[in-house]
Z-matrix of the N, CA and C atoms (Angstrom, degrees):
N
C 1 1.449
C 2 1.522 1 108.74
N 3 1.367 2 130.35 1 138.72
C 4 1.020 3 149.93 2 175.69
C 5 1.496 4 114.41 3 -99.74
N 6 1.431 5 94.36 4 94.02
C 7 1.950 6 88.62 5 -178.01
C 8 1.054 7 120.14 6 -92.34
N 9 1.610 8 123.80 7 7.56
C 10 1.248 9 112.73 8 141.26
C 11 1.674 10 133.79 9 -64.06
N 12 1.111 11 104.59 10 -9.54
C 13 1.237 12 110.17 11 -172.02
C 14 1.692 13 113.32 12 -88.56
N 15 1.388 14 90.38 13 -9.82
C 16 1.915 15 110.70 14 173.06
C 17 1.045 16 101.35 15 -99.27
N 18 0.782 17 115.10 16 -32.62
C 19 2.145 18 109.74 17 -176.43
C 20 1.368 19 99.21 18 -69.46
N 21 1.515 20 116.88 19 -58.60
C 22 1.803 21 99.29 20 162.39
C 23 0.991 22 146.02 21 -49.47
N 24 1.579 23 118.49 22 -30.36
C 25 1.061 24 115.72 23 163.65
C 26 1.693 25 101.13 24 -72.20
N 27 0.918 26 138.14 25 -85.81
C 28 1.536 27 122.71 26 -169.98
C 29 1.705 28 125.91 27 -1.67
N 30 1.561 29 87.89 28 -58.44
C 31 1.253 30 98.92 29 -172.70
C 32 1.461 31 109.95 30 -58.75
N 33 1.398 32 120.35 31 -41.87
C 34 1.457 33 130.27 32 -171.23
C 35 1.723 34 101.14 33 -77.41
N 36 0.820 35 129.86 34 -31.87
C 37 1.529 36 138.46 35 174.80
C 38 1.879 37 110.78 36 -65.00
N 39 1.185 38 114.43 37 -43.60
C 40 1.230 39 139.10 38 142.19
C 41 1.351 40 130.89 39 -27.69
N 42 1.204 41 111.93 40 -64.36
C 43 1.352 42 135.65 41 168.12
C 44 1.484 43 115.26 42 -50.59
N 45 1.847 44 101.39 43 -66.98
C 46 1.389 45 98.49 44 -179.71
C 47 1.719 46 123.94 45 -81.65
N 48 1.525 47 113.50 46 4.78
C 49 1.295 48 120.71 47 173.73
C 50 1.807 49 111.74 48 -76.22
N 51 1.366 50 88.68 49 -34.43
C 52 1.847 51 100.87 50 -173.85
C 53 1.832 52 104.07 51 -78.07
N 54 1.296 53 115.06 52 -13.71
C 55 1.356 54 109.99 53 155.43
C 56 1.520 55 133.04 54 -89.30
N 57 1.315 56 86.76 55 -26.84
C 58 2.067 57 97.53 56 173.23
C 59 1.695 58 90.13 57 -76.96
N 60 1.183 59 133.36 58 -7.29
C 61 1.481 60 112.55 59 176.94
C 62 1.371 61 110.05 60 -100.80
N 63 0.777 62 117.19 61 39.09
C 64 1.814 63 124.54 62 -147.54
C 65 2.545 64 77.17 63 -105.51
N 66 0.704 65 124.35 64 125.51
C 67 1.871 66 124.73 65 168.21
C 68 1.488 67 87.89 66 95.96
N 69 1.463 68 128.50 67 -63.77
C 70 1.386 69 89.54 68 -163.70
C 71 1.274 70 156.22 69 -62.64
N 72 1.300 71 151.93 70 174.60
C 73 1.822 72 137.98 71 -162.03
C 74 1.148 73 101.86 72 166.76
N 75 1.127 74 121.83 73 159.47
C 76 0.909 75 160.92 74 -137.58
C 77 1.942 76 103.53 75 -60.06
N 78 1.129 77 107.51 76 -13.17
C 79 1.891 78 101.86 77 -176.93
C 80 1.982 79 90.58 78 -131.15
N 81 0.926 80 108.75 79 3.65
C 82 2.050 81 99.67 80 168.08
C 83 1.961 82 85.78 81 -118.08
N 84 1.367 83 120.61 82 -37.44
C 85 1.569 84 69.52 83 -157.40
C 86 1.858 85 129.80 84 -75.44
N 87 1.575 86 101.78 85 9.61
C 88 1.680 87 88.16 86 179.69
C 89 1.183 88 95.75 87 -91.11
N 90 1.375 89 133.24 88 3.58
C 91 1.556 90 124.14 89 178.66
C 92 1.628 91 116.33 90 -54.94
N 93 1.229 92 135.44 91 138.29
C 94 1.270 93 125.75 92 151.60
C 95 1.619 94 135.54 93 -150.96
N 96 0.878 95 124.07 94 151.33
C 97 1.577 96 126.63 95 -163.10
C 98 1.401 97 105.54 96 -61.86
N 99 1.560 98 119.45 97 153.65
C 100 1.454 99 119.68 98 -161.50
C 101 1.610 100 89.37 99 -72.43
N 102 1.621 101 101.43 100 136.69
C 103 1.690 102 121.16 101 168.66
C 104 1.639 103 99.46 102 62.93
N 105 1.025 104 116.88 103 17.14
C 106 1.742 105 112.52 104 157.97
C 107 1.687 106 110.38 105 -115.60
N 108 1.189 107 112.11 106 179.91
C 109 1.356 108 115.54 107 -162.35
C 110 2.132 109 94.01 108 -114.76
N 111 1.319 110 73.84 109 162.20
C 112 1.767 111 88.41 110 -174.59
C 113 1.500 112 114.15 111 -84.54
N 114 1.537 113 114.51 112 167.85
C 115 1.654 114 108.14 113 168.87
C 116 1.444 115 127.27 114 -40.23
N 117 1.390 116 79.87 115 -53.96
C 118 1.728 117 104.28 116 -170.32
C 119 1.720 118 96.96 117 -57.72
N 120 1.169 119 132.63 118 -81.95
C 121 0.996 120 150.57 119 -175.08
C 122 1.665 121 125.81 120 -32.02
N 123 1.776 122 84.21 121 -26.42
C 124 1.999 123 92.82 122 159.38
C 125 1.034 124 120.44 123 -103.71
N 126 1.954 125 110.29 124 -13.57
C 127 1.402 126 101.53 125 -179.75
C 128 1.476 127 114.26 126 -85.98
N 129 1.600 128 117.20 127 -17.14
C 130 1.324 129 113.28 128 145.64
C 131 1.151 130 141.96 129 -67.15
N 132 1.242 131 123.16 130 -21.69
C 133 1.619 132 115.55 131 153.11
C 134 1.324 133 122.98 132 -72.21
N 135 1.055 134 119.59 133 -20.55
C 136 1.695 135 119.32 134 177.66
C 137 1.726 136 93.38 135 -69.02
N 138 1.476 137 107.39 136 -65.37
C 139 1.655 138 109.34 137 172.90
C 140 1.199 139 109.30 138 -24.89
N 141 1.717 140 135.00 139 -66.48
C 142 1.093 141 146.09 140 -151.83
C 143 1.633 142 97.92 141 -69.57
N 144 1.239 143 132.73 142 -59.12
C 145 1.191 144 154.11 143 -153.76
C 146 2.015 145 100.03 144 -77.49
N 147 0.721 146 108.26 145 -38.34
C 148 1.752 147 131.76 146 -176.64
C 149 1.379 148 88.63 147 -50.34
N 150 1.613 149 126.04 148 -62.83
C 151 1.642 150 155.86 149 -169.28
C 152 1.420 151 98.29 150 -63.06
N 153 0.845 152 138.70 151 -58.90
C 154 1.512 153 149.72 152 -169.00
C 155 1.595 154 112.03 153 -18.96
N 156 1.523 155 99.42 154 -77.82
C 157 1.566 156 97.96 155 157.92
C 158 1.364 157 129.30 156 2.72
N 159 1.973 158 89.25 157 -88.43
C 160 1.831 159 141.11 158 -166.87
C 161 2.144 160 92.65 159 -51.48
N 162 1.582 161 82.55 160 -44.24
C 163 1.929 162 68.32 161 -175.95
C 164 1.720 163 110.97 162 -80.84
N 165 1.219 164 124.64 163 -29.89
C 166 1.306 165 119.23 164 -174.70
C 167 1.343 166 102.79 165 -77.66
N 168 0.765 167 152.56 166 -44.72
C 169 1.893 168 155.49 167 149.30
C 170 1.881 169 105.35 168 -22.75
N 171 1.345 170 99.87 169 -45.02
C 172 1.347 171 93.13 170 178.70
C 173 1.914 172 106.76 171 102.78
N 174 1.423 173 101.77 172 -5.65
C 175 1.429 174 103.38 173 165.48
C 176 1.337 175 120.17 174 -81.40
N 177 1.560 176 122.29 175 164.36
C 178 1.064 177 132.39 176 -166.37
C 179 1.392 178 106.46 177 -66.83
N 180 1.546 179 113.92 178 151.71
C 181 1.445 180 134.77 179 -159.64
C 182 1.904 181 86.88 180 -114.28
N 183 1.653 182 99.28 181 148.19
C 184 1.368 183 94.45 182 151.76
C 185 1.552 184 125.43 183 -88.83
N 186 1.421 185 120.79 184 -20.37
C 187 1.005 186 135.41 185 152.47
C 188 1.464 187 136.87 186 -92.58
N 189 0.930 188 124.09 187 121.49
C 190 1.481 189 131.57 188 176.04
C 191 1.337 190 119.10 189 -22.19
N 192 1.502 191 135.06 190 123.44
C 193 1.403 192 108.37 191 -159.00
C 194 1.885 193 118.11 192 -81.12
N 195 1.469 194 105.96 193 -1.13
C 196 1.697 195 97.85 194 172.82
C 197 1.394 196 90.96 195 -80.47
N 198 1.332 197 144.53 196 -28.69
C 199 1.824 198 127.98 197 -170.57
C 200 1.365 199 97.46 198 -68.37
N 201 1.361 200 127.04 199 -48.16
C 202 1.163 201 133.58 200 -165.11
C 203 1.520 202 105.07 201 -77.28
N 204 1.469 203 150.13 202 -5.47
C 205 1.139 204 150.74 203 127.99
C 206 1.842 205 127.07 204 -52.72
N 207 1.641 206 112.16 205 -18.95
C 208 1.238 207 118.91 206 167.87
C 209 1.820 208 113.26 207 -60.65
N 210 1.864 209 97.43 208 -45.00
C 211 1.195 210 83.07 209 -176.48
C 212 1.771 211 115.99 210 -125.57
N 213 1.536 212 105.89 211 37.79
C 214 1.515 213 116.97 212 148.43
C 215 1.475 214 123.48 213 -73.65
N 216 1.135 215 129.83 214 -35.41
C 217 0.959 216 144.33 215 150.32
C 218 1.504 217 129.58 216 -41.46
N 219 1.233 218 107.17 217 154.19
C 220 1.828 219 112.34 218 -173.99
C 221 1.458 220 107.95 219 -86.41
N 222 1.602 221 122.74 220 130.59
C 223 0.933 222 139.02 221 -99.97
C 224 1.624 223 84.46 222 -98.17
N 225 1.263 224 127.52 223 161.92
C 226 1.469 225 136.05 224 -144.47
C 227 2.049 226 94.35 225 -142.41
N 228 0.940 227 146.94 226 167.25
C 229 1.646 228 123.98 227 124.93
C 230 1.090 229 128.51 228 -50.33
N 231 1.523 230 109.69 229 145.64
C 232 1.693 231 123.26 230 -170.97
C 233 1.540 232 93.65 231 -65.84
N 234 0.866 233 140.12 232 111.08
C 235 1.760 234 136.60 233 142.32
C 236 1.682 235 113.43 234 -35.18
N 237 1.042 236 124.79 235 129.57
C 238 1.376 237 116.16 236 161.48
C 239 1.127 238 134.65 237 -39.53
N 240 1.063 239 124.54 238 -32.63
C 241 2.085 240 157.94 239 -167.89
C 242 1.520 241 110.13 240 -95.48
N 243 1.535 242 109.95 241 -16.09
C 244 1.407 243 119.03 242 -174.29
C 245 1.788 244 100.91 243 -98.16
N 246 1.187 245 105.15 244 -23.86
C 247 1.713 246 88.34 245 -156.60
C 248 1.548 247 109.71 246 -81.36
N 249 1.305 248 139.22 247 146.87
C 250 1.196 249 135.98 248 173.67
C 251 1.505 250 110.66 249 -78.74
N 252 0.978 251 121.89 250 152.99
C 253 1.749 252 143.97 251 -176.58
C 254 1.733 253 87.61 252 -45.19
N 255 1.609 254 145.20 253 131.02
C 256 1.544 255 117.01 254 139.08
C 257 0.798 256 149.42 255 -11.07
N 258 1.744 257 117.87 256 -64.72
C 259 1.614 258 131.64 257 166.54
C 260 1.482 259 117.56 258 -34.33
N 261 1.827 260 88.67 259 -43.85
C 262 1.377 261 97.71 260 -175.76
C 263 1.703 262 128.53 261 -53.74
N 264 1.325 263 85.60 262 -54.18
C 265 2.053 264 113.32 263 169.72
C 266 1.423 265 101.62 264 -44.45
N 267 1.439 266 106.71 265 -57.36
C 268 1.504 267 88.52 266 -152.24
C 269 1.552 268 99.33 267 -77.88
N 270 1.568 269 142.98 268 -8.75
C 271 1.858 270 144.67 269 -166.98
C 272 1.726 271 61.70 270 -94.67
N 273 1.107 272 155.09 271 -114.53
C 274 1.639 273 142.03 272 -149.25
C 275 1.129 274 137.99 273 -21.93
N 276 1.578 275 103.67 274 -24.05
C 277 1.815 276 109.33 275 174.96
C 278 1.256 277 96.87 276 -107.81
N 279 0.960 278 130.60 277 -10.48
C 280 2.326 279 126.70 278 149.08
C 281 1.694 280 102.82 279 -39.95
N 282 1.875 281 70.75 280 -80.32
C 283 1.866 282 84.94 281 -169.77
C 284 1.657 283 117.61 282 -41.23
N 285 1.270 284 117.77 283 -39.44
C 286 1.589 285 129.18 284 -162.96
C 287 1.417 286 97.52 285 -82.40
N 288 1.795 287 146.29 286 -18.18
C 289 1.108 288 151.52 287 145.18
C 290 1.433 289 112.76 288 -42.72
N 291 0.960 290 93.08 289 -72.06
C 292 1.828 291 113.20 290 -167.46
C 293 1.809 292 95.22 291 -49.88
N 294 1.652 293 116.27 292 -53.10
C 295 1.543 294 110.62 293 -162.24
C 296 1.555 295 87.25 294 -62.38
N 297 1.411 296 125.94 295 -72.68
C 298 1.281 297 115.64 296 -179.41
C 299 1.085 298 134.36 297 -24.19
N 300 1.457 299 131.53 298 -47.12
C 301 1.355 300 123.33 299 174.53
C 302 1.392 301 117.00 300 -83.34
N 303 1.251 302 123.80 301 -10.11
C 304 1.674 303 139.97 302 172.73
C 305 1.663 304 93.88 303 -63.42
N 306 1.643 305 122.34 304 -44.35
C 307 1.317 306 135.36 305 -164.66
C 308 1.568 307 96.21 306 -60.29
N 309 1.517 308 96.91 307 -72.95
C 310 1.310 309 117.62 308 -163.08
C 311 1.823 310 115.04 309 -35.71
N 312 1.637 311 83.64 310 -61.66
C 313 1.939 312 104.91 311 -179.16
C 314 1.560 313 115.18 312 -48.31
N 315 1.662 314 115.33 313 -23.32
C 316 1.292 315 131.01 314 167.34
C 317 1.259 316 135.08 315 -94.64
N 318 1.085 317 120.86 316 -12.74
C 319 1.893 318 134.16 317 -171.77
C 320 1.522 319 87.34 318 -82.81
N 321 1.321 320 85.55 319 130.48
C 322 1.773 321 119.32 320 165.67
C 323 1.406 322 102.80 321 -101.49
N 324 1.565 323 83.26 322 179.85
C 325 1.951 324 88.90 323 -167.59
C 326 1.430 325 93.29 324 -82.30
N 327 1.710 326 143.70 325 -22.60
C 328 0.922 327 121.70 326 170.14
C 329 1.863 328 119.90 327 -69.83
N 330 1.447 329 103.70 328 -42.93
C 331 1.920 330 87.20 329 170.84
C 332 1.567 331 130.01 330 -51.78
N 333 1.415 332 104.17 331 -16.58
C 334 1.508 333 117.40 332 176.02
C 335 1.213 334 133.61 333 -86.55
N 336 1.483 335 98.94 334 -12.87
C 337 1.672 336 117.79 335 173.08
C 338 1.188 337 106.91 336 -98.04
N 339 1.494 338 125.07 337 0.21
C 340 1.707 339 124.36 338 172.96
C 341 1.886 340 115.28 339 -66.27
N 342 1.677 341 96.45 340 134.91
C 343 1.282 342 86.74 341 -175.05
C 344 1.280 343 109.78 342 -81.52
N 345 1.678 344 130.16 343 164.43
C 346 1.226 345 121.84 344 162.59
C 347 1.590 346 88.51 345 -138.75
N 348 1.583 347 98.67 346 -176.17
C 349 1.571 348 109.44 347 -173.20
C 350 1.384 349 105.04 348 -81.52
N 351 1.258 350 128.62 349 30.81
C 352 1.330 351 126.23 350 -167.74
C 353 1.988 352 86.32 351 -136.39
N 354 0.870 353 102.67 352 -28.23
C 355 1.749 354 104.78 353 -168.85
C 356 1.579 355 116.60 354 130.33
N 357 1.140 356 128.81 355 -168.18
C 358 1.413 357 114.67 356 170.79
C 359 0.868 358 128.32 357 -60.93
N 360 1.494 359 130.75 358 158.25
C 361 1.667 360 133.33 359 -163.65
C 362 2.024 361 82.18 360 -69.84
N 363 0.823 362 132.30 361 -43.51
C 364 1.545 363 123.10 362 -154.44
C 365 1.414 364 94.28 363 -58.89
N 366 1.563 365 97.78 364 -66.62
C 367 1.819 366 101.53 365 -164.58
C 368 1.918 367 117.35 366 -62.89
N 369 1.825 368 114.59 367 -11.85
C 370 1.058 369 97.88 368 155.91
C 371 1.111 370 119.22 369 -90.07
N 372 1.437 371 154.49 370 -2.02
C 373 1.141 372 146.36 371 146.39
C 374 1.268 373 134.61 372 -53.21
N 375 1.567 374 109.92 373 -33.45
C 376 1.101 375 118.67 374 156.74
C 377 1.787 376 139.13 375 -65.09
N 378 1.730 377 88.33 376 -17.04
C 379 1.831 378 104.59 377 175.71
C 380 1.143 379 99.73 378 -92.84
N 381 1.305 380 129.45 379 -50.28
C 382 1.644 381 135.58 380 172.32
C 383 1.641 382 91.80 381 -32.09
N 384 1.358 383 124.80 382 -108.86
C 385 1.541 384 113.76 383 -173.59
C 386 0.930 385 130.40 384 -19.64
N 387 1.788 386 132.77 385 -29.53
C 388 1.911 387 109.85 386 167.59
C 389 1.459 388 103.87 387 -90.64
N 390 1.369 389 120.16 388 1.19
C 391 1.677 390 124.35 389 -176.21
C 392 1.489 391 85.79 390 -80.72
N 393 1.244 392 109.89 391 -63.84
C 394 1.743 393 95.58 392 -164.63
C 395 1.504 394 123.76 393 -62.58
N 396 1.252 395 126.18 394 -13.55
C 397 1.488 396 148.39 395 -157.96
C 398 2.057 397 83.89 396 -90.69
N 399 1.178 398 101.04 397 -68.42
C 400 1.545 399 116.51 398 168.08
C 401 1.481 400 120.56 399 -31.58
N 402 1.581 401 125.09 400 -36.89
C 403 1.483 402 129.87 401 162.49
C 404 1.346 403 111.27 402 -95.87
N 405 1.304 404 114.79 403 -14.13
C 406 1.519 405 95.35 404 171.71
C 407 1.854 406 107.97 405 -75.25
N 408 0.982 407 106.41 406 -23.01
C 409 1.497 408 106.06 407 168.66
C 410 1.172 409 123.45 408 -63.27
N 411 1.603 410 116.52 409 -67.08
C 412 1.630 411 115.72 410 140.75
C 413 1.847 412 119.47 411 1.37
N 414 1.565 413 104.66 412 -64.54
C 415 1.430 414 87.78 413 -179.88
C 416 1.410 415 136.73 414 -110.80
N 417 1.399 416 92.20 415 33.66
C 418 1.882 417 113.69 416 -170.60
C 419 1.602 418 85.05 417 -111.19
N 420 1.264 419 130.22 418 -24.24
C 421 1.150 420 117.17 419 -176.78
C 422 1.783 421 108.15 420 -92.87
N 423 1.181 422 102.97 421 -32.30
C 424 1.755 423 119.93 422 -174.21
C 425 2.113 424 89.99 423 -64.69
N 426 1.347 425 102.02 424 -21.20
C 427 1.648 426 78.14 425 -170.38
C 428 1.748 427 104.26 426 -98.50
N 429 1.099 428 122.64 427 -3.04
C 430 1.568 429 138.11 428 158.78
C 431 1.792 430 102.89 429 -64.78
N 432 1.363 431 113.72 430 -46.91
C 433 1.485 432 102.87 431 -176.63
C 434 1.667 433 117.51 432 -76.82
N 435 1.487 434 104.22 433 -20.38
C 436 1.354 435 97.10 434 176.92
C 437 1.335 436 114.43 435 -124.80
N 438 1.300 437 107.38 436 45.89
C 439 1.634 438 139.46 437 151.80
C 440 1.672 439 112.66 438 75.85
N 441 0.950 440 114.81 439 29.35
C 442 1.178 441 127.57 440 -165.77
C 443 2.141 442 86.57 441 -91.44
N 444 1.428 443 119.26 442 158.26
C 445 1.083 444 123.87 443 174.21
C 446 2.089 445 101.83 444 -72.27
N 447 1.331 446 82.88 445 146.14
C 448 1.749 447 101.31 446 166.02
C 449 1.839 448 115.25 447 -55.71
N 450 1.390 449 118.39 448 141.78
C 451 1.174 450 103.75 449 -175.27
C 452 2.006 451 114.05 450 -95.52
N 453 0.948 452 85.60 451 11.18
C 454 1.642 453 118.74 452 166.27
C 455 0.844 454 128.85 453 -92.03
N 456 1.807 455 153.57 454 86.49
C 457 0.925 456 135.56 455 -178.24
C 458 1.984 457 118.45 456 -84.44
């Protein structure tokens, strides 16, 4: 495995997420289309999912790992009491970049051969990147439904 070749994708996944976030704030993002999921609600699973790694390694989480089990899991309704502030999300999907690629730039071939309940740390890192590429679509399309411009011209 070539983990540079994940770090690019990250980075590029990254890239085009910080443009699908381009309108939303604080009164569209708990909005969401009937039986689809909200801003907030993917930008916390990407958050959550970002960690995934960091917790099976046994390194530090930015989130606590029962919060970070709210949104490993298949997707539930947002509770009111559950959602974090915006501002908040988006200083969390910084931080949750940065630990990730701190991860990445450091994993040896032995942290990558660690098993987890998902499979090896490699091959979930490697599903994590088309998973996250996969919600950034999720919310380039979620901002077409709630009238926000296409991030496509």
């Amino acid at each position: 495995m070539h983990i540079s070749t994940i770090q690019m994708q990250y980075g590029m996944s990254d890239g085009y997420l910080q443009t699908a976030l381009e309108g939303f704030n604080t009164s569209n993002a708990t909005q969401h289309p009937q039986g689809g999921n909200s801003a907030t609600w993917l930008l916390s699973h990407i958050i959550a999912t970002r960690q995934a790694p960091l917790m099976f390694t046994g390194s530090d989480t930015l989130w606590q790992p029962e919060h970070l089990q709210r949104w490993l899991r298949d997707p539930e309704p947002l509770q009111a009491d559950e959602a974090l502030a915006w501002d908040q999300l988006l200083s969390d999907l910084e931080s949750s970049k940065d630990a990730l690629m701190g991860f990445l730039a450091s994993a040896d071939d032995a942290t990558l051969d660690i098993d987890t309940p998902a499979g090896k740390v490699s091959e979930v890192i490697t599903f994590l990147a088309a998973h996250e590429a996969y919600h950034v679509g999720q919310l380039a399309m979620l901002r077409r439904v709630l009238g926000l411009p296409g991030v496509l011209k």
